[in-house]
C-alpha positions in Angstrom: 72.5 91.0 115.3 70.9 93.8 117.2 67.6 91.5 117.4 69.6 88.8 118.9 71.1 90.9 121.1 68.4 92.6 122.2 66.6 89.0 122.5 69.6 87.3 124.5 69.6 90.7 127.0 66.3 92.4 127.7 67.2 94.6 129.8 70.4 96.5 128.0 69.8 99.3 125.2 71.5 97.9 122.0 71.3 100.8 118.9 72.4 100.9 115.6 74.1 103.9 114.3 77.3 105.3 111.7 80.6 104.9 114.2 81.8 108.6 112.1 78.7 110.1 113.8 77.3 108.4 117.2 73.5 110.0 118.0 74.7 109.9 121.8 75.7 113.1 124.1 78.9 114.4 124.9 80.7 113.0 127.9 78.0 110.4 128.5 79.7 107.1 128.9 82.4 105.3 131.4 83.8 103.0 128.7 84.1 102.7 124.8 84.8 98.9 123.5 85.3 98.3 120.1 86.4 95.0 119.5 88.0 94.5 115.8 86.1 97.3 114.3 88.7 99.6 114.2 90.3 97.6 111.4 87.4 97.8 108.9 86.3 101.4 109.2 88.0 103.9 106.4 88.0 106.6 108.8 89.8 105.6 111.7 90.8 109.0 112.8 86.8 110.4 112.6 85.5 107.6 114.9 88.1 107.8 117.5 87.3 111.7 118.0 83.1 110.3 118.0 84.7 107.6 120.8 86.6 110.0 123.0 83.3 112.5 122.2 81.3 110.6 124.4 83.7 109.6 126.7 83.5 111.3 130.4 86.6 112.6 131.5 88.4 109.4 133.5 86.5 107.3 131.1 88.5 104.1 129.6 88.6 103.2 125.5 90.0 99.9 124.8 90.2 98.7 120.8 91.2 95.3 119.7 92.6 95.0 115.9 94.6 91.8 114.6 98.0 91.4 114.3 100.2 90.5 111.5 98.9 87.3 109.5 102.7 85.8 110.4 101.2 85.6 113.7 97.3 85.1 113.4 97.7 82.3 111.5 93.6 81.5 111.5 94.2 84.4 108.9 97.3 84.1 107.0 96.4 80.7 106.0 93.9 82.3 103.7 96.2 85.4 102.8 99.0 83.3 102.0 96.8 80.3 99.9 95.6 83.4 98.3 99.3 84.5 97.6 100.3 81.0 96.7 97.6 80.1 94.2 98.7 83.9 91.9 94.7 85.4 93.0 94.5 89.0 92.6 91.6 91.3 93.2 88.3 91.3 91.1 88.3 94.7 89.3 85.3 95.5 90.5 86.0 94.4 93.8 86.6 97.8 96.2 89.3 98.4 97.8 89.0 98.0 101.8 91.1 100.5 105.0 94.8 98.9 105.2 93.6 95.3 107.2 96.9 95.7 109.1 97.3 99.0 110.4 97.0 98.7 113.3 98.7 95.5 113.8 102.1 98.1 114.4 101.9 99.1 118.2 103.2 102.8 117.3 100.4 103.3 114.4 97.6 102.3 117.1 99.4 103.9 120.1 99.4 107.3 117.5 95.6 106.7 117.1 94.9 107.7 120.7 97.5 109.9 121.5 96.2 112.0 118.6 93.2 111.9 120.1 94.5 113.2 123.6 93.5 109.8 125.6 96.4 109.6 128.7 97.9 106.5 130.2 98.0 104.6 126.8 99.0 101.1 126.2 99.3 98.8 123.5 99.5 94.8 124.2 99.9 92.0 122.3 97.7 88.8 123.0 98.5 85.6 121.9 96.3 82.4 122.2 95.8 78.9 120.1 92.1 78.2 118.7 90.7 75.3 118.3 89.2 74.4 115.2 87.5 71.0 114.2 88.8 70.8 110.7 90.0 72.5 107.7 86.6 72.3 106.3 85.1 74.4 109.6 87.6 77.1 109.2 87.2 77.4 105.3 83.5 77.7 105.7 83.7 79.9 108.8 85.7 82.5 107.7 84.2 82.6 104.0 81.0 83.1 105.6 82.4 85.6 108.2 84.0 87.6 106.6 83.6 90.2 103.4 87.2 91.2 101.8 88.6 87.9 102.1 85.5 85.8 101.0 85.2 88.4 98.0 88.2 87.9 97.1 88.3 83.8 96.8 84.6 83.8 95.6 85.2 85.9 93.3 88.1 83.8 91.7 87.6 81.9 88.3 86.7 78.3 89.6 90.4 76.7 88.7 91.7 79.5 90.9 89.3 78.7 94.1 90.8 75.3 93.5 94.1 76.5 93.9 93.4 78.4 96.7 91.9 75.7 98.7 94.3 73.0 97.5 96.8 75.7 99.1 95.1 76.2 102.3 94.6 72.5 103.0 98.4 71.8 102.9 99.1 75.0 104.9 96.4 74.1 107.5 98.3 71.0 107.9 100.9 72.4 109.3 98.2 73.3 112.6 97.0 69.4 112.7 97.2 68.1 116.8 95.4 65.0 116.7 91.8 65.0 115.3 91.8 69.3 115.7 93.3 72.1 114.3 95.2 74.6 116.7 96.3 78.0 115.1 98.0 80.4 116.6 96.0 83.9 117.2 97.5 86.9 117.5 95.6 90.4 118.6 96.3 93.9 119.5 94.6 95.6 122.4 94.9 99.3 122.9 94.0 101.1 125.8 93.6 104.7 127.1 92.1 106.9 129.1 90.3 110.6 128.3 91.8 112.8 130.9 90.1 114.4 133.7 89.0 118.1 132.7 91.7 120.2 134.6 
């Protein structure tokens, strides 16, 4: 990803580094942007210090997580074919950071107030996505995702079939024509770090 990126704009820095501990100075940048990363690290609390860290004072954060599979539905159509078909967990399988943390506006307005950012907000945005077809989705979020491919690939092959068998008639339910349109549902928090007094 950095190679592409780097490939697709010359002229930007693009770095790779552990969120927990940026290699960057203090109070060097004008904005953080993480978008749906917050949700997959297992210390949430040490990267938001590293993120208002190298904030300036003025500077801006803004973090997108997903909401509540209910209401991303591009989501909960796996979670709940998963449910549906009796799959549990591999053993062996780690557990991941609670998915859905910060889909509670008070748990990710907490986040940055604990972390002293001022004029905080959290916002709800709401959109339909187009998909193509049941089969675009299923292959697009197996092969974009870790957890929730793990856990159907990781399924006895009778169970898979379940799963899918599941997710086709739930996926249904989005049908408009020849497309799929599922609701999306996201959470966008912002703050800023204050101005040294």
């Amino acid at each position: 990803m950095i190679s592409l990126a780097g490939r697709l704009h010359p002229g930007l820095d693009f770095r790779q580094a552990d969120v927990h501990e940026l290699p960057l100075a203090d109070a060097g940048f004008d904005a953080v942007v993480g978008n749906f990363l917050i949700l997959h690290l297992g210390r949430p609390e040490q990267a938001m210090a590293e993120f208002v860290r190298v904030l300036r004072p003025g500077g801006k954060l803004a973090l997108t997580a997903w909401d509540f599979p209910e209401r991303a539905r591009f989501l909960g159509v796996f979670l709940d074919a998963v449910a549906e078909a009796g799959a549990t967990p591999p053993d062996d399988l780690p557990t991941g950071p609670d998915f859905f943390r910060f889909s509670v506006d008070a748990e990710f307005d907490a986040l940055l107030g604990e972390h002293g950012l001022e004029d905080r907000a959290v916002t709800t945005i709401d959109f339909d996505h187009p998909v193509a077809s049941a089969d675009e989705l299923w292959d697009g979020l197996l092969g974009g995702t870790v957890r929730t491919s793990a856990l159907i690939l990781r399924q006895p092959e009778e169970t898979r079939r379940r799963i899918r068998d599941a997710f086709d008639r739930l996926v249904g339910a989005y049908q408009r024509g020849s497309a799929l349109e599922l609701p999306v549902s996201a959470k966008l928090a912002v703050g800023r770090k204050p101005n040294q007094r």
